[in-house]
N, C-alpha and C positions, 0 to 999 in steps of 0.2 A: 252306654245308655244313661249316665249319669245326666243327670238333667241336674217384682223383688217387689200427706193429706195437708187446708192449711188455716188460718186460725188468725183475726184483726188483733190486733193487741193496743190500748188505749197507751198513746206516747206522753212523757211529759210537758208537751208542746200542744199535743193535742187536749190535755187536763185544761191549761193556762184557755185554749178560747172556749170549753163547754164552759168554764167558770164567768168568761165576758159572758158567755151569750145567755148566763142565766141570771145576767144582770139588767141586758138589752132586751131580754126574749125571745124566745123560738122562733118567734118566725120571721123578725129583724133578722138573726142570722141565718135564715132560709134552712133552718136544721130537720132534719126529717126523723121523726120519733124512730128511736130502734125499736128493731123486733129480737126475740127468740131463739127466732126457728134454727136461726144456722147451728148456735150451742145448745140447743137442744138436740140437734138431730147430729152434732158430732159426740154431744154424751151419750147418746142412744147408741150410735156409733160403736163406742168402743165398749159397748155394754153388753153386746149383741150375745156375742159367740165367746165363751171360756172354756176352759180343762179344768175339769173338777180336779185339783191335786189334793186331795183327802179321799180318795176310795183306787185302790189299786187292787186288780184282777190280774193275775199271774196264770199263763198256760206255759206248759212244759211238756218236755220229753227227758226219759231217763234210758239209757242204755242199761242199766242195771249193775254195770261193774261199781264199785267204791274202792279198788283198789288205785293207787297210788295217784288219789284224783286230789288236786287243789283246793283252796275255798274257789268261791264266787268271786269272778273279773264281770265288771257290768262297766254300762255307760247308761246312766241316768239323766233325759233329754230334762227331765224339769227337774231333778235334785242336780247337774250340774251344769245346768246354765238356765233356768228361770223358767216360772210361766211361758204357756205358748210354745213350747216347744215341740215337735213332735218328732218320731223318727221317719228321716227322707232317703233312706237309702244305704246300704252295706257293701264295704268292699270285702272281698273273699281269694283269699289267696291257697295256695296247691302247696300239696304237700314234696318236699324237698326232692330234688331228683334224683332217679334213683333206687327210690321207695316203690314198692309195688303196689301197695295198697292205695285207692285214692280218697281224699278226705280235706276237712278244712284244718288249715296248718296255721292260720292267721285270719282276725274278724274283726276290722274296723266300722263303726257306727256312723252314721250322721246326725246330727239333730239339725233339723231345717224350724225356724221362727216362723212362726201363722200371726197372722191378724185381721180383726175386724174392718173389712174396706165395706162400709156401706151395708154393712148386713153379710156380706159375703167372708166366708173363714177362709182367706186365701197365705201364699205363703211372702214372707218380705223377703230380701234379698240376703237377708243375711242365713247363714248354715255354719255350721260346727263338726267337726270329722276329732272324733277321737278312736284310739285304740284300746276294741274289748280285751285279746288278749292274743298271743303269741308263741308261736314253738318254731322249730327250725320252718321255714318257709319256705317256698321259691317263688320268686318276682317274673310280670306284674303282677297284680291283682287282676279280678276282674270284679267291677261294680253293677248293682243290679239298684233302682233306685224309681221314686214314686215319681211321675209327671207331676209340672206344675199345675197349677189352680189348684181349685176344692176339691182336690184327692187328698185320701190319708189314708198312712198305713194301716192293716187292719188287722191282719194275720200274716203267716209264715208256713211253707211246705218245708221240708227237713227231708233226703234223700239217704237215708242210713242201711248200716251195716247192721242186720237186725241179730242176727249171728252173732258177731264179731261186740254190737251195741259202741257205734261212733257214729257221728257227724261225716256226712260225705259230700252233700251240697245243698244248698239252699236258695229258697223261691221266697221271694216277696210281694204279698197280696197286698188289694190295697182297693177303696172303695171311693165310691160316689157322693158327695151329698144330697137327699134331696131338696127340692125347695123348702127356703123358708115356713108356707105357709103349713106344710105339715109340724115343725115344728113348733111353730103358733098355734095349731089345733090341739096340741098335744098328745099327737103320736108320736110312733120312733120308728126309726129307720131302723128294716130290717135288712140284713147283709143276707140277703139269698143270693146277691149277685158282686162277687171278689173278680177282681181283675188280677193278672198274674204277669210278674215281671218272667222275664226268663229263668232258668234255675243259671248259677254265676258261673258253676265251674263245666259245668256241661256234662255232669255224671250222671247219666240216666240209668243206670241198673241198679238197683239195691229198693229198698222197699222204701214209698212216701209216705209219711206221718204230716196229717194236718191239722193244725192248730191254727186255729182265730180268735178275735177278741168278741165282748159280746155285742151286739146290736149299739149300735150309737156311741163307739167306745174305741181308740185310737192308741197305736204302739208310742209308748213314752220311754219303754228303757228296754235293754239286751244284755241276758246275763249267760258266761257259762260256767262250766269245771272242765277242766281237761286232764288228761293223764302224763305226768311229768316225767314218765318213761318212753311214752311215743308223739306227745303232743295231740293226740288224738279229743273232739270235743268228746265228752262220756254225755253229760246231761247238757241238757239247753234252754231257757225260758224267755222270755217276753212279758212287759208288763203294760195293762190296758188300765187307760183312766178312760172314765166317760168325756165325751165332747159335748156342752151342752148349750141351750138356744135361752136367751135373760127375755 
């Protein structure tokens, strides 16, 4: 399920005849006054739609063990790889065969690049796949991942071992934008309505925890701990920046 503008530039060829013809005159050289609009409406442009990266909103889940649990493995869409980042998509891998118990054994991120086209927060062609973090695994993966255009992720469902307190599989939500002109009115878009990718490993028994970001506000990183006796995730979190309209 894994699911990309142009600008005159005055030449130095071009300097040498505005220079005659402001010898001969405008209309000698049949020159036609510039306007504006096009640099203004490509600075408006890229002006539009940013990621606040100064206020970070963290949701979690904790199975509650702290025994023999790591620090923190993340992947940080805007601490490492820039504004505009956001996250597009997780691959999710099974725990080694074998094992009886089922659970995420390996959690790669994506960060997929958004930009201002015209007013519209859409995504550019470029994406980033790094690795959150790893224990014995078994291959493939399977990926669960945002649709193009103006979706963004927005929250995560978590299929866990509420007993036991692990990671077993995960669903990735993800929302709408709406138009412009509500956020020119200055409201906010409320998330009463998340879309859901499928959950990646197919483990529907165990109990769903869900977490989302808040209203107007987009997954930028993926952190977890896991247990260095089983690999198993113990805690999990998500970190939401607001997405905002200039």
């Amino acid at each position: 399920m894994t699911t990309t503008m142009s600008r005159s530039r005055l030449t130095g060829f071009g300097t040498s005849v505005a220079l005659a013809c402001l010898a001969l005159g405008a209309v000698a050289c049949g020159e036609v006054p510039a306007t504006t609009a096009s640099e203004d409406t490509t600075n408006t442009r890229s002006a539009l739609w940013s990621i606040d990266n100064t206020t970070l909103d963290s949701k979690s889940w904790d199975g509650g063990s702290d025994s023999h649990l790591t620090g923190w493995y993340s992947v940080g869409c805007i601490d490492d790889y820039g504004d505009d980042y956001i996250l597009g998509g997780l691959k999710v891998y099974k725990e080694p065969s074998g094992n009886a118990d089922n659970f995420v054994a390996r959690l790669d991120a994506t960060c997929r690049q958004y930009e201002d086209f015209a007013g519209t927060y859409e995504p550019t062609s470029v994406e980033k796949t790094a690795q959150v973090f790893s224990g014995n695994y078994r291959s493939p993966g399977e990926t669960i991942a945002v649709p193009g255009g103006g979706l963004y992720a927005a929250g995560m469902n978590f299929n866990v071992n509420a007993s036991d307190g692990y990671v077993k599989d995960i669903q990735l939500l993800y929302v709408q934008k709406l138009p412009d002109s509500n956020a020119l009115g200055g409201a906010t878009w409320t998330y009463d309505v998340l879309f859901e990718t499928n959950y990646a490993l197919g483990y529907w028994t165990g109990t769903e925890i869900h977490r989302q970001c808040p209203d107007q506000s987009v997954i930028t990183s993926v952190s977890v701990r896991y247990s260095t006796n089983n690999g198993k995730i113990r805690q999990i979190k998500f970190g939401c920046r607001p997405l905002e309209f200039h």
